[in-house]
C-alpha positions as CSV (number, residue, x, y, z in Angstrom):
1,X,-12.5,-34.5,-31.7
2,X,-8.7,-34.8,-32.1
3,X,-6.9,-36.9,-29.8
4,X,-4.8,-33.6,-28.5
5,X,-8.2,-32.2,-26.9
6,X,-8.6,-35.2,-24.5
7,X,-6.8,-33.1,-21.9
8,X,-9.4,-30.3,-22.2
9,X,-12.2,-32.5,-22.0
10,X,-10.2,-33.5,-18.3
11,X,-9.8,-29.8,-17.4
12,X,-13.8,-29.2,-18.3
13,X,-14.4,-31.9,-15.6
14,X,-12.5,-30.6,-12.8
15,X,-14.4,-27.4,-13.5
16,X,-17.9,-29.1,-13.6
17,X,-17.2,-31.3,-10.4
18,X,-15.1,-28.2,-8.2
19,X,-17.8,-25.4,-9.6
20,X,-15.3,-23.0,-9.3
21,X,-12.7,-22.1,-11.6
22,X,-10.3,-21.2,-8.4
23,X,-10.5,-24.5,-6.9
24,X,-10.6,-26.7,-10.2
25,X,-7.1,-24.7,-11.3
26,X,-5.3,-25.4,-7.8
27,X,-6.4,-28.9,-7.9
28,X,-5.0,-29.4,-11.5
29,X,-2.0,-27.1,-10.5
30,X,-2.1,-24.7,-13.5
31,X,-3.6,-20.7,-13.4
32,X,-7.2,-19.6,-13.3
33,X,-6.3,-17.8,-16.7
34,X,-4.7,-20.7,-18.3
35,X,-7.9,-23.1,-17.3
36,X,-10.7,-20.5,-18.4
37,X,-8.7,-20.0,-21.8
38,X,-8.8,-23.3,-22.5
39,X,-12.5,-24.0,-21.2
40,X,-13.4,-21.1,-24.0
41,X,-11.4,-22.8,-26.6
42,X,-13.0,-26.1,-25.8
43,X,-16.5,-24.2,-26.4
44,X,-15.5,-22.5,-29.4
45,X,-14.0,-25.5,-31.0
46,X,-17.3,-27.7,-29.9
47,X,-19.9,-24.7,-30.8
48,X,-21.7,-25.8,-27.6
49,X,-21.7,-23.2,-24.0
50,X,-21.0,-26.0,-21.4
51,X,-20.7,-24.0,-18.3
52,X,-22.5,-20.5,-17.3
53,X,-20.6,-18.3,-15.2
54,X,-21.8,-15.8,-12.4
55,X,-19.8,-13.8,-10.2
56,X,-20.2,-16.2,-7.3
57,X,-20.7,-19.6,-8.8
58,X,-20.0,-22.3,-12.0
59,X,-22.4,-24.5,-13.3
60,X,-23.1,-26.5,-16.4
61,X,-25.3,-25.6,-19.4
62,X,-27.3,-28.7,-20.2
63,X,-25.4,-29.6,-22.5
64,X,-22.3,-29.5,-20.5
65,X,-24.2,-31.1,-17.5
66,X,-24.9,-34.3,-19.6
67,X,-21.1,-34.2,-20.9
68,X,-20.1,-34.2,-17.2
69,X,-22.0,-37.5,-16.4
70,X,-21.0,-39.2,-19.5
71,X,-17.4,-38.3,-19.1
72,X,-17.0,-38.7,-15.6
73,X,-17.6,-42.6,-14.9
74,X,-15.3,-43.1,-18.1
75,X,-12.4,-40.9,-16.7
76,X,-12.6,-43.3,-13.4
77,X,-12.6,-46.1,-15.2
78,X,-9.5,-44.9,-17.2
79,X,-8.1,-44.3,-13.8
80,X,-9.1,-47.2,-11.9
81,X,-7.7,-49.5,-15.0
82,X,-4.4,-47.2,-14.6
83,X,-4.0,-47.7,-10.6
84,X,-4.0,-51.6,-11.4
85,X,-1.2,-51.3,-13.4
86,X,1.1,-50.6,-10.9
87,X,0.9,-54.4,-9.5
88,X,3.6,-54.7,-11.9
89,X,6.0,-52.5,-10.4
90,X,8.5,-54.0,-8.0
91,X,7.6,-51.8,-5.1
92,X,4.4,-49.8,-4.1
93,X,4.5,-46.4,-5.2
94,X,1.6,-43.8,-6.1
95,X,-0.2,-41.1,-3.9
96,X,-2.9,-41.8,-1.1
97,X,-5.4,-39.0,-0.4
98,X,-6.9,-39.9,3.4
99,X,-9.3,-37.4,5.4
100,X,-9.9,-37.6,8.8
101,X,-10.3,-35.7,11.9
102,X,-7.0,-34.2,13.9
103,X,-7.9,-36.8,16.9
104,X,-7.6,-39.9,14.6
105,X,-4.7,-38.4,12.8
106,X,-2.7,-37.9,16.3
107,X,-3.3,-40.7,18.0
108,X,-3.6,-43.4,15.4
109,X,-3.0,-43.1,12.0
110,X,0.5,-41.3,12.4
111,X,1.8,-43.3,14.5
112,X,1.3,-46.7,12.5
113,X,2.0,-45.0,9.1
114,X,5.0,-43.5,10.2
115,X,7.4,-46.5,10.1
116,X,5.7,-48.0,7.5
117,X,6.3,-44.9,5.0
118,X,10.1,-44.9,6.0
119,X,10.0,-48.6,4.7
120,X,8.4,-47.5,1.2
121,X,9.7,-43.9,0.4
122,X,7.8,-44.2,-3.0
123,X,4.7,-44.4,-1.0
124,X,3.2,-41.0,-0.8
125,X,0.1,-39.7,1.2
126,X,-2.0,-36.5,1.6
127,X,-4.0,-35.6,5.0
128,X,-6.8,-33.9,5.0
129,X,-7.9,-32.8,8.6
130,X,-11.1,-32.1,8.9
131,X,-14.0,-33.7,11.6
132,X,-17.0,-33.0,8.7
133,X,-18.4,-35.9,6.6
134,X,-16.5,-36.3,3.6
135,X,-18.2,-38.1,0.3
136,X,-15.0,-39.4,-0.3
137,X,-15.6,-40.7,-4.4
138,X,-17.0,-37.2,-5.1
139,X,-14.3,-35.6,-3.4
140,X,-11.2,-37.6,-4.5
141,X,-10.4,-39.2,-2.5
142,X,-8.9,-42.7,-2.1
143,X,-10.3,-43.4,1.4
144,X,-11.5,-42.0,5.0
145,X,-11.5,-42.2,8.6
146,X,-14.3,-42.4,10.3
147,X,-16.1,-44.0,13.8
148,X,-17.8,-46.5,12.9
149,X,-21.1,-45.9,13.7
150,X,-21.1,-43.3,10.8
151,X,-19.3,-45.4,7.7
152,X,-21.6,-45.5,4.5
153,X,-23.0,-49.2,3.9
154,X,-21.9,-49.0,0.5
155,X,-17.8,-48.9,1.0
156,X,-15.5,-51.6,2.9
157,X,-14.4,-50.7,6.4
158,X,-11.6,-51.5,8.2
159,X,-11.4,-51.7,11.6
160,X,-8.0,-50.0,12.5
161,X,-8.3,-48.9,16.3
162,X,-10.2,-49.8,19.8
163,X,-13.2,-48.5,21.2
164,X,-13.1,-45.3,22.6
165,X,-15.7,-41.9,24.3
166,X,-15.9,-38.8,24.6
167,X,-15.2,-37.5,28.7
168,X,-16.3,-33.6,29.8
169,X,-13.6,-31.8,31.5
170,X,-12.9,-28.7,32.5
171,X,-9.9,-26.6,34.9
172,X,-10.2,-27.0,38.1
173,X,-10.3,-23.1,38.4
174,X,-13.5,-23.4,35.9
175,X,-15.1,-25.1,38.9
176,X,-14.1,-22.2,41.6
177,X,-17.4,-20.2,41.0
178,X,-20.0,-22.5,39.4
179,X,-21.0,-25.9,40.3
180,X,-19.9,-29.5,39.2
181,X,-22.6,-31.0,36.4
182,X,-24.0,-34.0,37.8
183,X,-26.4,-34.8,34.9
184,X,-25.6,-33.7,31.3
185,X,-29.0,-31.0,31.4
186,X,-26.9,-29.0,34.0
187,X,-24.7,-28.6,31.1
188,X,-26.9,-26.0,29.7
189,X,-25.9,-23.0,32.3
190,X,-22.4,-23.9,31.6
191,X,-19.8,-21.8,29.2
192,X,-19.0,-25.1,27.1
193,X,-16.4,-25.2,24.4
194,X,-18.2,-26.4,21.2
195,X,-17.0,-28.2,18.4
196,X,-18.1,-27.6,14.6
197,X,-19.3,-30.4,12.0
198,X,-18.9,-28.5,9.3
199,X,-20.3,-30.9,6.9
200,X,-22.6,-31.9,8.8
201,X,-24.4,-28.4,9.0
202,X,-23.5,-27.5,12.7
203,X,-22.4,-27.6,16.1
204,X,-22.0,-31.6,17.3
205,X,-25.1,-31.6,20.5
206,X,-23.1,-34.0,23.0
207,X,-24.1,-37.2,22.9
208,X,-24.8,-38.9,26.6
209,X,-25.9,-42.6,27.8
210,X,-26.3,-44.2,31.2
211,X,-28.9,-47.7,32.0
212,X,-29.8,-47.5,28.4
213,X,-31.0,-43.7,28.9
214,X,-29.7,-41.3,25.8
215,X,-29.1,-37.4,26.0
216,X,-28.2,-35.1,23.4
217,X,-27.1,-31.9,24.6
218,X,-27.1,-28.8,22.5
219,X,-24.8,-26.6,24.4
220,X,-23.8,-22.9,23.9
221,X,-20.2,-21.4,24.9
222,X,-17.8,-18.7,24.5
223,X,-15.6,-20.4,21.6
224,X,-16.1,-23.2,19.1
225,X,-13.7,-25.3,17.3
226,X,-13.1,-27.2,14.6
227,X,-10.8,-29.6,16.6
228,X,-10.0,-31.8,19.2
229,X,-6.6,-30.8,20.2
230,X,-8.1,-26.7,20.3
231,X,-10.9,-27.8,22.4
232,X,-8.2,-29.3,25.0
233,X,-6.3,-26.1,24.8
234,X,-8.9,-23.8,25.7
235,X,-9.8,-26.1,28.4
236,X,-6.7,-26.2,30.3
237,X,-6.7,-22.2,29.9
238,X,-10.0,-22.1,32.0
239,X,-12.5,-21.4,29.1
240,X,-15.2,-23.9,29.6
241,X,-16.2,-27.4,29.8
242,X,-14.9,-29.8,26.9
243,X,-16.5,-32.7,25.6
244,X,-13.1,-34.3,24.2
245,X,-11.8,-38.0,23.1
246,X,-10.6,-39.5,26.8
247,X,-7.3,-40.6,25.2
248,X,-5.9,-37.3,24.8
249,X,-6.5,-35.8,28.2
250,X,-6.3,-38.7,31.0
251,X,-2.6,-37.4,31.5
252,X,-4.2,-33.9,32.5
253,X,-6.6,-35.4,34.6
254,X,-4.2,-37.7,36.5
255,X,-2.1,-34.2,36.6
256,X,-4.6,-32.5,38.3
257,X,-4.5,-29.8,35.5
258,X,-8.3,-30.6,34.4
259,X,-11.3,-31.6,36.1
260,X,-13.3,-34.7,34.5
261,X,-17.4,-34.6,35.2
262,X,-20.6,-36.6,33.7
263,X,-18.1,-39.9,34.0
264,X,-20.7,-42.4,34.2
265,X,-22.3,-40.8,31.7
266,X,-19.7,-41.3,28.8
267,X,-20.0,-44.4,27.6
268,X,-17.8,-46.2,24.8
269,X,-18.5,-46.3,21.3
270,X,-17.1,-48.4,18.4
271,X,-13.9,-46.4,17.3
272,X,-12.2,-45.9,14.3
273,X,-12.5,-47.7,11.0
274,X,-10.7,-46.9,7.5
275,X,-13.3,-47.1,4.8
276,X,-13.0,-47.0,1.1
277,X,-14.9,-48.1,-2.2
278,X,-13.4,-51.5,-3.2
279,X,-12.0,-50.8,-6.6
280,X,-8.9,-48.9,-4.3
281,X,-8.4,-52.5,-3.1
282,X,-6.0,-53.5,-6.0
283,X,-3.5,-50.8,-6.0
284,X,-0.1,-51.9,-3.9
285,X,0.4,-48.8,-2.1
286,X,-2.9,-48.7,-0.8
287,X,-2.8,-52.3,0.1
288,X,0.1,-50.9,2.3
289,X,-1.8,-48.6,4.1
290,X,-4.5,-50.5,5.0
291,X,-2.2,-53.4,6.1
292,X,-0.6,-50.8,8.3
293,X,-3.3,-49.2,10.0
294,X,-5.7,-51.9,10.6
295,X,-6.6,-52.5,14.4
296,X,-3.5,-55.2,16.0
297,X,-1.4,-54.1,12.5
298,X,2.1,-52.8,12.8
């Protein structure tokens, strides 16, 4: 094949990896139109169906399905070997894609990064917010946030902030016509505010411990989120009992303006960690981030 069609072969895989022409065509920034003309040229000009199309879905033909995993682990090499490179520019530059949940965003990652990005203005990163489980190489990106209880054997983690739980609370006006949980079961005939895992298939049952005693607690409610700071919200305007990070509502509890029950039941839990594959070790901007975030760090 002519060394002009590599970039086809590159637009095939985003379509094979996304299933979805939509999605493939926003992530390599060009039209739905322009990406399926080209995917038909590339079959035409190879005499091989790589994908099948539905209405609803992409997939790949056999054919195209063993092009996929041939091509793929070449195209990160290509990259990986590209991202190394850049040791040899004077200062870090190059994009970081991060996901992590809203809380660790707020309260941590923000904070430290923000200084540090003023320092390197050629140092660019993407958030994604989300509290679900991201497969991070499958999905892109460079590296995650997670608690670290949950980080996959298989990557390097980096611890980058203390130990922290999860504390109930609720308006005090919540309280005016139902009675005060004293164990987490009482939580059951309460309108809680639940929070959604969406990669994890569900709503997250509240995790309890007390004298070596564990409780999970599937609880129902009114509204469900998909974040942290949205849970707080609802809770301050009287709509239930919240099972939130104790960092980002101690000032409303010392304030009066929220309620906090089950205390000697939420215990702490090993808190955030950056985790990555180690090949993203080598680049300089990363090396950046990671010297930034990581737990006593600037």
């Amino acid at each position: 094949m002519p060394r002009q069609d590599f970039n086809d072969l590159l637009w095939f895989l985003a379509v094979a990896e996304e299933k979805s022409f939509t999605r493939a065509a926003a992530k390599l920034g060009i039209t739905q139109s322009t990406l399926s003309h080209t995917i038909k040229r590339l079959e035409s000009r190879m005499g091989i169906r790589l994908l099948t199309r539905t209405t609803r879905s992409v997939g790949t033909t056999e054919a195209g399905e063993r092009l996929r995993l041939s091509l793929g682990p070449r195209v990160t090499e290509i990259e990986a070997e590209i991202d190394s490179l850049m040791e040899f520019r004077d200062k870090p530059a190059g994009t970081i894609r991060l996901t992590l949940s809203d809380h660790a965003y707020e309260t941590l990652v923000w904070p430290k990064l923000r200084p540090v990005l003023s320092a390197y203005p050629d140092v660019k990163v993407e958030f994604s917010l989300d509290n679900g489980f991201r497969n991070i190489v499958e999905e892109g990106f460079d590296a995650g946030v997670r608690l670290g209880e949950s980080v996959e054997k298989d990557m390097i983690a980096v611890r980058i902030g203390p130990d922290w739980r999860l504390v109930a609370v609720a308006a005090p006006s919540y309280f005016d016509t139902r009675p005060i949980p004293t164990h987490p079961q009482d939580l059951v005939g309460h309108n809680c505010i639940g929070m959604r895992q969406d990669r994890a298939g569900g709503l997250y049952a509240w995790e309890f411990e007390k004298d070596g005693q564990e409780l999970r607690v599937r609880v129902d409610g009114q509204l469900t989120y998909g974040t942290s700071m949205a849970m707080v919200d609802a809770a301050l305007a009287g709509y239930g009992i919240a099972y939130v990070p104790d960092d980002i509502v101690q000032h409303y509890v010392k304030s009066g303006e929220l309620t906090q029950v089950l205390d000697d039941w939420s215990t702490p839990f090993p808190g955030y960690y950056l985790y990555f594959p180690s090949r993203r070790q080598s680049l300089p901007s990363f090396r950046v981030i990671v010297e930034a975030l990581k737990h006593g760090g600037s």
